[in-house]
Steps between C-alpha positions, in 0.01 A plus 500: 500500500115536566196499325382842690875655445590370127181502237726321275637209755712398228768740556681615841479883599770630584734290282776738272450499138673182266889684489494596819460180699665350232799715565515387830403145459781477245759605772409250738737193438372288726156528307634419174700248614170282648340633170754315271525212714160473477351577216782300265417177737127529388642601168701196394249247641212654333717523132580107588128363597339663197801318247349178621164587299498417114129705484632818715482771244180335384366530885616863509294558208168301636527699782484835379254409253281365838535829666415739234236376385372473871552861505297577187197341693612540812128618668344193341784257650446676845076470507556139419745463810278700651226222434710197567633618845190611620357128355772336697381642837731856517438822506638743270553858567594803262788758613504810251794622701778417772225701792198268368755172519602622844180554577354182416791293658461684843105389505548240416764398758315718799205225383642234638647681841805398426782748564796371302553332195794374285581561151639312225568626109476792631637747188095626421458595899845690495350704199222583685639517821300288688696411831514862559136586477472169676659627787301794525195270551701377819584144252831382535620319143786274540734461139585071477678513240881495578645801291176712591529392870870608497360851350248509773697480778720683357300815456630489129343490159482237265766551232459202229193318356569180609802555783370798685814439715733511280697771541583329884743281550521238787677655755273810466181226513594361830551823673155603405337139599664570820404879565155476412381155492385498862270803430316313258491129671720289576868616559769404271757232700749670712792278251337609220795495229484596120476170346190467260388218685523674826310811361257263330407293815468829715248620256320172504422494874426862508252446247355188604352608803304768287380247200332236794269786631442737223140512432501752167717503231614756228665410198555617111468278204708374220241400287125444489291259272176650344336237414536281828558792757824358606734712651902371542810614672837388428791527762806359659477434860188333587356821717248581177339106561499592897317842438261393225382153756531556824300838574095496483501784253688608182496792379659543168620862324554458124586748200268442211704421271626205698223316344493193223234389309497150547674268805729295173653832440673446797696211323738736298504775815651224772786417250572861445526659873703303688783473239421855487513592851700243676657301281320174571333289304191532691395663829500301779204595629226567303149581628178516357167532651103540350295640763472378843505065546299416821746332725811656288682780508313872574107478572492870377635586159508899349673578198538890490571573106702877455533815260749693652596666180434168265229611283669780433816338399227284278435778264859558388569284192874515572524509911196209536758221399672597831192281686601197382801531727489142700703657794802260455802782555696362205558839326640644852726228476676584159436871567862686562281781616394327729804255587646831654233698600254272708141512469439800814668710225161474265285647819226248424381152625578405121857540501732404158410520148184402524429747779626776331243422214161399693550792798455784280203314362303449822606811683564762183825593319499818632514392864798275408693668227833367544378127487503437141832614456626244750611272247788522220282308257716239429215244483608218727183514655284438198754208418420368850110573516286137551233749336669694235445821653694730284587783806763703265198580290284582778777733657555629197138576475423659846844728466326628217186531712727692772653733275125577397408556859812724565394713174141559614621617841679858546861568421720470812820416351763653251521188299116586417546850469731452257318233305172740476696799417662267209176344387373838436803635326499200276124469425523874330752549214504887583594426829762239401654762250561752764593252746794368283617893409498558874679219598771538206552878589536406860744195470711703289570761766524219745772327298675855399525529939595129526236401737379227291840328593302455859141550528372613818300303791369131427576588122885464615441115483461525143802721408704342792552132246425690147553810306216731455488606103450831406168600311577514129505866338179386282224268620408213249138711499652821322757271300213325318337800467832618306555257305205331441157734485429561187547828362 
């Protein structure tokens, strides 16, 4: 996935529509199995940290009240960050698209003569996909977080919001530590066994060797203050705090709408994610930074701000809630969609629910068709949004917009031939009339030769379970003429 190979960058070429992977995702037990496993660990804990909190429905509430109305003034939010960045000693950079982002990353990096960099938060950089046009520039990136380092190595794609990993298991993690750790660094131990804190300690001293001479860093954003510039990551495992301290430069890619008005705002948000997301009271590591501190952390600070599809998704009054998603991955995990079908399935870096609702925003329904119909709206994942996202009504709303995309385009399909030759039989009664004599002459001589009993071709699957009526003599037109015209 490349910015000079995908314009979109949100979606994978090459990747079958919805049902099809799905179809083959579903028979692949070893998948669901780590899926359930999963997924109904992150479940229960999540269900049991948010019980704790009298105020959670009320925090729910705050929250989506905080993001929509961010959204309603979203360009005056983003000049003021603008402003208070800039005031704090960063620089702040505009990406209209995933090739401007790219672009302004790879300068940015070439500035310093550095070739390599590591990432961490990396979800906005797979959108665009920056390692990729990274590498082009002759810039190695190297992934630190654990799940996305697994998928590195791995030559895989991420396939969950929070666990890109998750659809490994253990015993398939140590045999890619051990096959391809030694082309990126330092080689995985020769004993290396399966136990989490064997996998976990192999990671560690592959990584640490990186983290002590990294100069530049790249990393996304959970969150971003207006009003005092401050920018914050949350994560799990310590690498974020070693990427956003130890290199000279930082270089930070953030969606728009990842911004809050004010830094308290971010009271009510860090209650909400990591019961969301983890099922932890709190994060354990949570970072925040406002510009560059002489003799602390990065002397060179950039925050690149991107589009990518955003202000478009802006001027839809029913699709725009979909920005206030926080990124937590709670409605994957109460999604049976995708409990059996695994987030490669949705062909996007946004897998899930919430994928299947903000893809065919940024990239177009009609690239992604299939998308909003991943879902059997049961509405388990508006229960679970931190935000109150309502995604059933959004899919609702862009299967309506695919249906109207369909209709505008020409008729390929019989389904459609049908459906216009029908729409213009019923939208004339003349037609309709003769229509209805046709069809009653014909099914009588059908019936009268007993091939009703067994229609033929894919109409056999009807008459194979039912029985086919016969056309009454009289159609209820000419019987109300009978009996009821007046005369």
């Amino acid at each position: 996935m490349s910015g000079t190979d995908n314009p979109d960058n949100v979606v994978w070429l090459g990747s079958p529509s919805f049902p099809a992977a799905a179809k083959a995702a579903v028979a692949d037990s070893r998948l669901r199995a780590n899926l359930r496993k999963a997924t109904g660990t992150i479940r229960d804990k999540r269900l049991a940290v948010s019980a704790e909190l009298d105020d959670w429905e009320e925090l729910r509430t705050a929250a989506a009240a905080i993001k929509r109305a961010t959204l309603r003034h979203l360009d005056a939010h983003l000049l003021r960050l603008e402003a208070s960045v800039t005031a704090a000693g960063g620089t702040v950079h505009w990406a209209a698209d995933a090739d401007e982002a790219n672009r302004i990353v790879t300068e940015l990096v070439r500035a310093t003569g550095e070739r390599e960099v590591v990432k961490v938060k990396s979800m906005a950089t797979q959108e665009i996909g920056l390692n990729d046009a990274l590498a082009e520039a002759g810039i190695r990136a190297y992934e630190t977080d654990l799940a996305e380092l697994i998928v590195q190595l791995g030559d895989d794609r991420p396939s969950h919001i929070l666990v890109p990993a998750i659809h490994k298991g253990r015993a398939e993690i140590r045999e890619i530590f051990r096959d391809a750790m030694g082309q990126w660094g330092r080689p995985a131990p020769d004993d290396l066994t399966d136990e989490p804190g064997d996998l976990a300690e192999a990671a560690r001293l592959h990584l640490r060797e990186r983290f002590l001479r990294a100069k530049v860093a790249v990393s996304g954003a959970n969150f971003a203050a207006a009003d005092t510039g401050t920018v914050v990551v949350v994560e799990s495992e310590g690498n974020g705090r070693m990427c956003l301290t130890l290199p000279e430069t930082l270089i930070t890619v953030m969606g728009i709408e990842k911004v809050l008005p004010s830094f308290a705002d971010l009271e009510v948000f860090l209650q909400l994610l990591p019961r969301s997301s983890t099922g932890e009271r709190m994060n354990p590591y949570t970072s925040m930074w406002t510009g560059p501190t002489e003799g602390d952390g990065p002397r060179a600070f950039h925050l690149v701000l991107l589009d990518n599809g955003r202000t478009a998704t802006l001027k839809d009054t029913v699709g725009r809630q979909t920005l206030g998603c926080i990124r937590c991955s709670a409605c994957l995990n109460v999604c049976p969609v995708y409990e059996r079908t695994g987030g490669h399935a949705y062909g996007s870096v946004y897998p899930g629910p919430i994928g299947a609702v903000l893809t065919p925003q940024l990239v177009g329904v009609e690239q992604v068709a299939t998308l909003p119909y991943a879902s059997t709206l049961c509405g388990a994942c508006y229960d679970a949004c931190p935000v109150k996202i309502d995604i059933p009504e959004v899919l609702v709303h862009l299967r309506a917009h695919a249906v109207d995309a369909k209709r505008r385009g020409p008729v390929r399909t019989p389904e459609a031939l049908l459906m216009k030759a029908a729409a213009a039989t019923l939208s004339s009664p003349r037609r309709l009339g003769m229509a209805q004599r046709a069809a009653a002459l014909g099914g009588r001589l059908l019936a009268r030769h007993g091939i009703l009993r067994r229609l033929p071709g894919p109409l056999a699957r009807w008459s194979d379970t039912r029985d086919t009526p016969a056309p009454p003599q009289e159609t209820f037109r000419a019987w109300w003429r009978r009996e009821r015209s007046p005369r």
